[in-house]
N, C-alpha and C positions, 0 to 999 in steps of 0.2 A: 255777332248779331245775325248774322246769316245763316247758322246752325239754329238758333232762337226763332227767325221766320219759318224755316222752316219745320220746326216741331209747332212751332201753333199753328200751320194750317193741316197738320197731318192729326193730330191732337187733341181733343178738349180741355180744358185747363185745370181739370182733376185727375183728368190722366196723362198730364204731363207729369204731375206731384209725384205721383205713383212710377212713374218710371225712371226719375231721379230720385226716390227713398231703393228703388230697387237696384241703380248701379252704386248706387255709396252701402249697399250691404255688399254687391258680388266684390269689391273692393277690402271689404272687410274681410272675406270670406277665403280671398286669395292665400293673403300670407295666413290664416291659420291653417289653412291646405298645407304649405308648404311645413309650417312646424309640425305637424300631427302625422302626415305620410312623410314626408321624404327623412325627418330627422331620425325619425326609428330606425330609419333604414344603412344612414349613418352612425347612430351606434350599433345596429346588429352589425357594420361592417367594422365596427373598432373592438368589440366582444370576438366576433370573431375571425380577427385577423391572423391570429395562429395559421387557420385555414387557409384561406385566402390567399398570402402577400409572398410573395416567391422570392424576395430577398432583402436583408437590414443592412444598411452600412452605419457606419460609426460617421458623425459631424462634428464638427468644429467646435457645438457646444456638447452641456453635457448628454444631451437627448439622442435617439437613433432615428434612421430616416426608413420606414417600411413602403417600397417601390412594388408597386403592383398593376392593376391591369385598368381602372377606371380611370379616364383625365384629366387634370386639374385641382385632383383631390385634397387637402391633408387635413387628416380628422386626428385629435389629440384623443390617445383610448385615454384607457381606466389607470397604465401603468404607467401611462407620462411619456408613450410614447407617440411619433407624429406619421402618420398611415400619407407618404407620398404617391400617388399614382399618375399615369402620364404616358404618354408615349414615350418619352426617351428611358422606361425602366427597363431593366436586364434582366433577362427571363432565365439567367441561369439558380439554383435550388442551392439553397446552403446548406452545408448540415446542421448548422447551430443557428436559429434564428433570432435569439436576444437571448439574456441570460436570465429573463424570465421565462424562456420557453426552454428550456435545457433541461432534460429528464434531471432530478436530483439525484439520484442513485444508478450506480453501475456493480447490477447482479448478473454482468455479460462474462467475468473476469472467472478464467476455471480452477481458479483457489481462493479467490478474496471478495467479500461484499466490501463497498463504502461508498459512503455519498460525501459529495463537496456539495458546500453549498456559502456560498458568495454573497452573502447580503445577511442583516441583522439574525440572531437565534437567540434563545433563552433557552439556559442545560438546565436542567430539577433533575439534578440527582436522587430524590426520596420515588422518585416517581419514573426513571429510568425514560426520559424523552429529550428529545431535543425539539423545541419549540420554534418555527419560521413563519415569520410574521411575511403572508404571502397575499395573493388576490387569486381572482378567478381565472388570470393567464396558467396557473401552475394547472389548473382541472386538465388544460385543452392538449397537455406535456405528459398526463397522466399523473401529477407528483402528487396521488392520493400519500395516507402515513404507509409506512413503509417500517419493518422490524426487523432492525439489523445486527446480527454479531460480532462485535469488533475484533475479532481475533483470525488471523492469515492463514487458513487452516480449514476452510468450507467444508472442502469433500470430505473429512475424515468426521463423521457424528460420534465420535464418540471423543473428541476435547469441545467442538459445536456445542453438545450438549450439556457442557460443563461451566458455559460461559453466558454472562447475563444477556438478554437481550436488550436492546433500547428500541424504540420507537422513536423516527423518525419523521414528524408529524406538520404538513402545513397549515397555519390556522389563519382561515378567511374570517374578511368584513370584521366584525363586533364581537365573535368568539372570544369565549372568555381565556384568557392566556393569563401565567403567576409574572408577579412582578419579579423584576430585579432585585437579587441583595445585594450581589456586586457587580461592578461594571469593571470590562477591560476593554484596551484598547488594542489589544493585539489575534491575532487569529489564533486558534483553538484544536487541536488532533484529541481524539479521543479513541482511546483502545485499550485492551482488554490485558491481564495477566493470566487469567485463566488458562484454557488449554493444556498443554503439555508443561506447561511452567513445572520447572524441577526437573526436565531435564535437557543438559547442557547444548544439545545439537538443536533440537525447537524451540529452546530460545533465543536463539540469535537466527535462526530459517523463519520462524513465525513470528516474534515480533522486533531484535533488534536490526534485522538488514533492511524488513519491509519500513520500520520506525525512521531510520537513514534514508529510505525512498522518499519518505511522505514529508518530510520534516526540513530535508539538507537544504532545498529552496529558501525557506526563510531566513536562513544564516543566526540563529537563535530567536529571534523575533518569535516566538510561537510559544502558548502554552500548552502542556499534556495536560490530560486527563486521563487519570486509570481506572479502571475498571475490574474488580476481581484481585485488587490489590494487595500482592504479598509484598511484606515489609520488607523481607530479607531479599526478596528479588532486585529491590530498589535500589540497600545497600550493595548487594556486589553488581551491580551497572550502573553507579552513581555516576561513576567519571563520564561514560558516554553520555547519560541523560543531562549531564552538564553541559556536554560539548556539543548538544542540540539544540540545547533551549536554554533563556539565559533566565528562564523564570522557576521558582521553587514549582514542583507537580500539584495537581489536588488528586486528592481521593473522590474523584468524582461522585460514589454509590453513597457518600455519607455527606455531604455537599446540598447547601439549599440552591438558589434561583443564580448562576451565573449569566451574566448576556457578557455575547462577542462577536465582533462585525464579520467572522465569517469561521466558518467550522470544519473539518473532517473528523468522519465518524465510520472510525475501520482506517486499515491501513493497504497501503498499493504495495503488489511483490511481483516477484517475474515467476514464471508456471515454474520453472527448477530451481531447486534449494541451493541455497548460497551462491546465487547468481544475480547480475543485475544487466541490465540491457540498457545500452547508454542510446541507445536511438530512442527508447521512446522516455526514458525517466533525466536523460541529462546528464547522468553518472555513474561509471562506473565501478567493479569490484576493484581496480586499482586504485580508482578516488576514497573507495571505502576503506581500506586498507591503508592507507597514506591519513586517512581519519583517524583510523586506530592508532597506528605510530606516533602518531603528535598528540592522541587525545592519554597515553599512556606514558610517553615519552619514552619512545624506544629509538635507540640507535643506529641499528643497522638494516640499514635498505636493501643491500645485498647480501647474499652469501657469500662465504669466501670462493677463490679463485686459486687455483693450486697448479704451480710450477713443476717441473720435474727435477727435483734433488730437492726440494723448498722441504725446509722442517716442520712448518706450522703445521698442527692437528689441527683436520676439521671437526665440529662437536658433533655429535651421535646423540639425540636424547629420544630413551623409549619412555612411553606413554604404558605405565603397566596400570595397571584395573587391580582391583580388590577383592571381588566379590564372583565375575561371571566371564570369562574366558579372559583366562589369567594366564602367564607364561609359568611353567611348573620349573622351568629350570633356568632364570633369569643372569644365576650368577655363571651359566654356561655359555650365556647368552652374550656376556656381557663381556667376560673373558676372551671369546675368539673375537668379539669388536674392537678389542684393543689391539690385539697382535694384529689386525690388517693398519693400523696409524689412527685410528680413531681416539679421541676422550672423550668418555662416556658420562650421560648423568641419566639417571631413573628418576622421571617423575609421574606422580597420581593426580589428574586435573580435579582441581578441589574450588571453590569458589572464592576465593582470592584472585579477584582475574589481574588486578596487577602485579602481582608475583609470577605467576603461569604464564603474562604473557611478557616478559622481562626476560625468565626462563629460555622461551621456546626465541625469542628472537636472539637469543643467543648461539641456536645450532643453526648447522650447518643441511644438518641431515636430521628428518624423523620419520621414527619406526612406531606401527603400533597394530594390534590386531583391532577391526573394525568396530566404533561404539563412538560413541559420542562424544569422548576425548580428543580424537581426531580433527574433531572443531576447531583446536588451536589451531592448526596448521595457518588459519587465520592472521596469524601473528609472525607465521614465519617469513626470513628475507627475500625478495626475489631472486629467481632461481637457484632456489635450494631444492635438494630431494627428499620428496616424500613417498613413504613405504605403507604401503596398506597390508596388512594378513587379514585375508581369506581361510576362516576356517571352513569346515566342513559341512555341505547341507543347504547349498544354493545360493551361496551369499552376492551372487555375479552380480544381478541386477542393481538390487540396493548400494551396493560398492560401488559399480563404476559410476550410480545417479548421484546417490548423495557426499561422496566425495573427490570418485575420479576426474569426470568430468568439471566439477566447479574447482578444482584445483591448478587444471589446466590456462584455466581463466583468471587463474589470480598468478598466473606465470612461474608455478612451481614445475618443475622434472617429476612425475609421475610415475614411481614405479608396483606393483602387484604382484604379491608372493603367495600361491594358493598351498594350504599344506593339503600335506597326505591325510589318508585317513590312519596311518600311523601316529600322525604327529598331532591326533586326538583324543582327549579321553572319551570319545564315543566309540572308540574303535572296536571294541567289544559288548556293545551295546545291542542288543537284536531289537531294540524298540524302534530304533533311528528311522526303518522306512516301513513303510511309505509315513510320510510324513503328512496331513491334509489341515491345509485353512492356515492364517496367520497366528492362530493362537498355536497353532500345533506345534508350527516352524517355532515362535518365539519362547515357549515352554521347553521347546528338546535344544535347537539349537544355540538361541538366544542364552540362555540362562542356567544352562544343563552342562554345556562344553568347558573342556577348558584347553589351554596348548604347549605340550611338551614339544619345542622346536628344534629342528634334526638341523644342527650348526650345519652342520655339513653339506646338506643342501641348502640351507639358505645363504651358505657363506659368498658364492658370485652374485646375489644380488646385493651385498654389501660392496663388492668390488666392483659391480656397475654404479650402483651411488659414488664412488669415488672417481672412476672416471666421468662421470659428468662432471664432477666438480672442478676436473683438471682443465688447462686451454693452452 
């Protein structure tokens, strides 16, 4: 009543009206102030919190909590996630902010592309993509499409080039995406047979060690998909592709619309061939190796152990070739192996990997000039010795990378026998030097040589293989 006196004596009684039509609109006027400026302002802070929020933690439900620098905040974005801000948030930077903001692909790695990617996809094989049903958080990550080759072998363009591409593609909002023909319920690896397939040392370096990488976490739970797929390559790596995944492969390139709740596409390898690094992948070449054993069913874990006066022979098996530096005089070879207490067997690694590697875990000791056969060593017992031949014509570095070295690491005895250039049929060759470029080296020496071996100096590295063997 006394607010009412006094507006009537301050007042006329038509412009009292008037200035109560006027406070019930500034009323009105309020809260659509508040929806039309401040709430933009609020979603431009949940669009772009990428930028913004300095750290995610994981809560109790299934949602994450984004702690940032405004007070009393939490705005639900677009991804379902709740933008916490306040004074008690922690200014330290994560590297990973949700796993919607996680780049999808790692083109960091200096021999391998691949992306993971954690959440729903659709494969279209006819169409070479991998389909992720994303939002606008993947923009602020960079995870534009991306086209990747599945094959462990980047730097080398010329198996790259041999090998399909896929496109790795995230599709926002209402984009039109293929349906599903089939669903599964297990995660997904996808990679390539292309590349060097066909021959024996880059496929187990490029795709069955990196395959073991990407795969051994799931404990079979996982399906392949190949890419560039040779029928016969399938066959002779059936058993391992069993002892990965408990599900039959697809041919992915001839395959309609698959979806799976989470994918890799490309496989993870360590920078050196036939190696693995357990600090960062979980596992190592001795895991890998103890995989083989049980996925082939091989017996012996160790090499034998030799007493002095003990009769037992240890085995000797050379790895002879057919075609491109070959031993010319095998049964001379093979003769002074005996007379030191050796039994010998000659074999030719052929694509029966369960027979070759039955074989090879049977010796003791192997000999072999450097190729791709050498690969078995693989299958050999722990510390046993292996014999690398160095032919003529620079073969050091490649030798000690791609065999010396990873052999060390699968806990074999190491040993390297370089011949002469006597003990080559280049030896009379005036074309051998200068030799320039990889095709030059692979053309003269690769595939031009062969090796008449002088027993005689090779015979104390037979006699240091035996004592190693002894204790």
């Amino acid at each position: 009543m006394k607010h009412d006196s006094i507006l009537a004596r301050s007042f006329a009684h038509h412009q009292q009206k008037r200035l109560r039509y006027g406070a019930f609109a500034c009323c009105l006027l309020i809260p659509l102030y508040f929806c039309t400026v401040l709430r933009p302002r609020n979603l431009q802070l949940s669009v772009g919190v990428g930028l913004e929020m300095l750290q995610v933690e994981q809560t109790n439900s299934s949602q994450q909590v984004i702690k940032g620098k405004h007070p009393d905040q939490k705005i639900r974005t677009p991804t379902g996630l709740i933008a916490e801000n306040g004074p008690q948030a922690e200014t330290k930077i994560s590297e990973v902010v949700t796993k919607n903001l996680e780049p999808i692909c790692n083109v960091l790695e200096p021999r391998t592309n691949f992306c993971e990617i954690n959440r729903d996809v659709r494969v279209d094989g006819k169409s070479s993509t991998v389909f992720i049903v994303s939002s606008q958080m993947d923009v602020l990550a960079g995870n534009s499409p991306w086209t990747v080759r599945p094959y462990a072998r980047k730097e080398d363009k010329k198996p790259i080039n041999h090998t399909r591409a896929w496109s790795v593609k995230p599709v926002i909002g209402d984009q039109e995406i293929p349906r599903c023909s089939r669903n599964h319920s297990v995660p997904a690896i996808l990679f390539s047979n292309g590349g060097y397939t066909g021959n024996h040392f880059h496929e187990f370096t490029d795709i069955v060690v990196p395959l073991y990488i990407t795969s051994r976490k799931y404990d079979g739970e996982v399906q392949f998909l190949i890419s560039d797929l040779r029928t016969w390559w399938v066959a002779k790596f059936q058993a391992i592709l069993k002892g990965l995944s408990n599900y039959e492969f697809l041919d992915i390139d001839k395959e309609a619309v698959h979806c799976f709740p989470s994918i890799t596409v490309g496989l993870k390898r360590h920078p050196n061939d036939l190696t693995i690094d357990p600090s960062k992948h979980s596992y190592s070449m001795k895991d890998f190796r103890e995989f083989l054993r049980n996925t082939y069913s091989l017996k012996r874990a160790n090499a034998i152990r030799i007493r002095d006066g003990q009769r037992k022979k240890p085995r000797l098996l050379i790895i002879s070739r057919r075609r491109t530096r070959c031993f010319t005089n095998l049964r001379q070879i093979t003769k002074m192996a005996r007379t030191l207490g050796y039994k010998v067997t000659v074999e030719e690694a052929d694509r029966n990997m369960s027979r070759i590697a039955q074989v090879v875990n049977s010796c003791d000791v192997l000999m072999g000039v450097h190729g791709a056969g050498l690969t078995n060593i693989l299958f050999l017992p722990e510390n046993s010795i292996f014999i690398q031949i160095l032919p003529i014509g620079g073969f050091e570095w490649i030798a000690t990378n791609y065999f010396g070295v990873p052999s060390k690491g699968m806990n074999l005895n190491y040993l390297e026998y370089k011949i002469s250039k006597e003990e080559s049929t280049l030896k009379n060759d005036p074309h051998t030097t200068p030799i320039r470029g990889w095709e030059g080296f692979k053309s003269t020496f690769l595939n031009a040589q062969n090796i008449k071996l002088n027993v005689n100096r090779f015979r104390p590295t037979l006699l240091k293989a035996l004592e190693l063997l002894h204790y």
